[in-house]
C-alpha positions as CSV (number, residue, x, y, z in Angstrom):
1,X,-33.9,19.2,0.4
2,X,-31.9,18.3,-2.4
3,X,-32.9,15.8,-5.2
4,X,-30.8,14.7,-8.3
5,X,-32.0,12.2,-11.1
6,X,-29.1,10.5,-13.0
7,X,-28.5,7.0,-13.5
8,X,-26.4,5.4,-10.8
9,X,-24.8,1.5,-11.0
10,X,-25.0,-0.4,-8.3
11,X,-21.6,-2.6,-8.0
12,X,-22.6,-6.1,-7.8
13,X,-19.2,-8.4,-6.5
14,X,-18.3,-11.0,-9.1
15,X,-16.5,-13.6,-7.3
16,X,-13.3,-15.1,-9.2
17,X,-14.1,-17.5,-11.6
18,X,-14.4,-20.6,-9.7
19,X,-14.9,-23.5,-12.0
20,X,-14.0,-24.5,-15.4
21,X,-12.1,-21.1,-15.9
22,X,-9.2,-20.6,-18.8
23,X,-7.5,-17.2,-19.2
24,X,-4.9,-16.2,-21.5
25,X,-2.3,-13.2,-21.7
26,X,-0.5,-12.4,-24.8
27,X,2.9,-10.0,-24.9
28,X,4.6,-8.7,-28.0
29,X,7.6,-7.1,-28.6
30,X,9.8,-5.5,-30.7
31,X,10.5,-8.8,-32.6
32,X,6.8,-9.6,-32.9
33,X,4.9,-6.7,-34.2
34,X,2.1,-8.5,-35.9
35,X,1.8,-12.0,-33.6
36,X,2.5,-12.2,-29.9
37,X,5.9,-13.7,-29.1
38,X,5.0,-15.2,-25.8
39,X,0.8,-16.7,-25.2
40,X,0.3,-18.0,-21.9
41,X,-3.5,-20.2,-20.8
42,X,-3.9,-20.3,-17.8
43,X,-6.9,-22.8,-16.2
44,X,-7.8,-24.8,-13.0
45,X,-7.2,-28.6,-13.7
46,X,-8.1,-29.8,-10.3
47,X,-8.2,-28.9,-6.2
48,X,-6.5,-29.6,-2.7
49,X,-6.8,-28.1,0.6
50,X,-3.8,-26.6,1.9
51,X,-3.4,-25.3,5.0
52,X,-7.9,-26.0,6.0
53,X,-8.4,-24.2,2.7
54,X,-9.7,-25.3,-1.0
55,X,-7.2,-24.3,-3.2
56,X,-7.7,-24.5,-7.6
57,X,-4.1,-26.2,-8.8
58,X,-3.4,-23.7,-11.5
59,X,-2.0,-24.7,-15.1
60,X,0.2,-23.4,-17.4
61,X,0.6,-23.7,-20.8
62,X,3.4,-21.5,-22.3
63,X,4.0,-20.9,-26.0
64,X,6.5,-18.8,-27.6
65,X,7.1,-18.4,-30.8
66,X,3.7,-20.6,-31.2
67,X,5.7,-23.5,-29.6
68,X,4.9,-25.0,-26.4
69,X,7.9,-24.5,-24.4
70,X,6.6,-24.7,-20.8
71,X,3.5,-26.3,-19.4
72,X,2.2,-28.0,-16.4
73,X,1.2,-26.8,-12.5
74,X,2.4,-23.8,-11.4
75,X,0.8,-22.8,-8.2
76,X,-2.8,-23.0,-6.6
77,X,-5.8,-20.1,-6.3
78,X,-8.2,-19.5,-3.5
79,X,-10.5,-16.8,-3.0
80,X,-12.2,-15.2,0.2
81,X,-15.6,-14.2,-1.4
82,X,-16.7,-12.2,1.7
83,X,-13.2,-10.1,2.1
84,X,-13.3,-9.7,-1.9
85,X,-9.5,-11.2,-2.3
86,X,-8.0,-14.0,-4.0
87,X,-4.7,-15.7,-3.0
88,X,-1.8,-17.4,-4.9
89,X,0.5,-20.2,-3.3
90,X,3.4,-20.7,-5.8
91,X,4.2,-24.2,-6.6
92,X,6.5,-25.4,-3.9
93,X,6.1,-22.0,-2.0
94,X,5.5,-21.9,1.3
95,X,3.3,-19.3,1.8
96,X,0.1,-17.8,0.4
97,X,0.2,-14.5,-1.3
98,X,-2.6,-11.7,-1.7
99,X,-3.2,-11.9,-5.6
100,X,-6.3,-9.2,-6.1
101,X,-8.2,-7.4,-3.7
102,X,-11.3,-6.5,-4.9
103,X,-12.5,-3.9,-2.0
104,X,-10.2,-1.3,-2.9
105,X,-11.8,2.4,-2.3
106,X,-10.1,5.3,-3.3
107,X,-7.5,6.9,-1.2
108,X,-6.8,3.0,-0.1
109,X,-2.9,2.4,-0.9
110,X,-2.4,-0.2,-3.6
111,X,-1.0,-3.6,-1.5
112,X,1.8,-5.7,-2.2
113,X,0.9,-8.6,-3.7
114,X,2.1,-11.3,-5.9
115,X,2.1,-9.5,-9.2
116,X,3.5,-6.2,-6.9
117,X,6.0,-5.7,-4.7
118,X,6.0,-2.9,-2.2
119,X,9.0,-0.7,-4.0
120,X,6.3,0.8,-6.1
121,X,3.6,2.9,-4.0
122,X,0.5,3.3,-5.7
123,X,-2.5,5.0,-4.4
124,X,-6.2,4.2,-5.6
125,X,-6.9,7.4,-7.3
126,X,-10.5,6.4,-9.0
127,X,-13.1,3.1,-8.7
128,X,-14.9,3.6,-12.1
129,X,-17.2,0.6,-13.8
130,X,-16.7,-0.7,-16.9
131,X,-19.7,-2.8,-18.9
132,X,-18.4,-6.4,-19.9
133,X,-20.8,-8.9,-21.2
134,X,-23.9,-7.1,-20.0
135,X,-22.8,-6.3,-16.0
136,X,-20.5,-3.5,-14.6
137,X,-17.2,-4.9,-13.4
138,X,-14.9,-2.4,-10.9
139,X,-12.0,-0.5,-12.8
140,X,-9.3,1.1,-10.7
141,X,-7.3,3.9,-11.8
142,X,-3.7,3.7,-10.0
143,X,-1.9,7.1,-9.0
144,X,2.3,7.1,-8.1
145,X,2.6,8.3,-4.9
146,X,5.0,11.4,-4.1
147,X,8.0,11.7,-1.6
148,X,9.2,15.3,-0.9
149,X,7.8,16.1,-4.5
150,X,10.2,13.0,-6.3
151,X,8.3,10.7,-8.0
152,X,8.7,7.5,-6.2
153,X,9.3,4.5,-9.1
């Protein structure tokens, strides 16, 4: 018999935000060392069912430069709390796209979804935790996968 002591996590799911969320994303560049050039919030202003299913209308707001320059709805969000995935319908797009899947193991191959496309083959190399606001969240470390030893890009 074989015991070890250690301290182990236990990985609690933590659905998508559902209500009242606002994210942003910030990029700089080489013309914007110090500020970001381009700040995009994104939050759910609303719902509609689409299809049988409750979708969050998503909103932009799009600054560059610190100038608004694009805002309004730009698609709508669902999430399947029991599969661990959440789904993206562009606005005016007919059909629903895998946005995150959250029961990734490793060995699993990354999937296409909205923010990739299949060109790039990924394979989940490592599920780690990181600790954000006081519970552990999952953290996936993405390998490129080989063809005939060429990196495939």
């Amino acid at each position: 018999m074989t015991i070890g002591f250690g301290k182990i996590f236990a990985q609690t799911y933590h659905p998508f935000p559902e209500n009242e969320a606002v994210w942003h994303e910030e990029a700089w560049g080489i013309g914007c060392p110090v500020i970001p050039c381009e700040y995009d919030q994104y939050m759910y202003s609303g719902d509609t069912v689409i299809n049988g299913y409750l979708y969050h209308k998503l909103y932009l707001s799009y600054k560059f430069l610190g100038q608004v320059t694009q805002s309004g709805y730009v698609g709508f969000i669902r999430q399947d709390s029991l599969a661990k995935k959440v789904y993206y319908i562009t606005l005016g797009g007919p059909y629903e796209n895998l946005l995150y899947d959250f029961n990734l193991q490793v060995g699993d191959f990354y999937p296409e979804t909205y923010n990739h496309n299949s060109q790039d083959t990924f394979i989940i190399s490592k599920v780690d935790s990181i600790l954000l606001n006081g519970s552990y969240r999952k953290k996936y470390t993405l390998l490129p996968l080989l063809f005939q030893g060429i990196l495939w890009q």
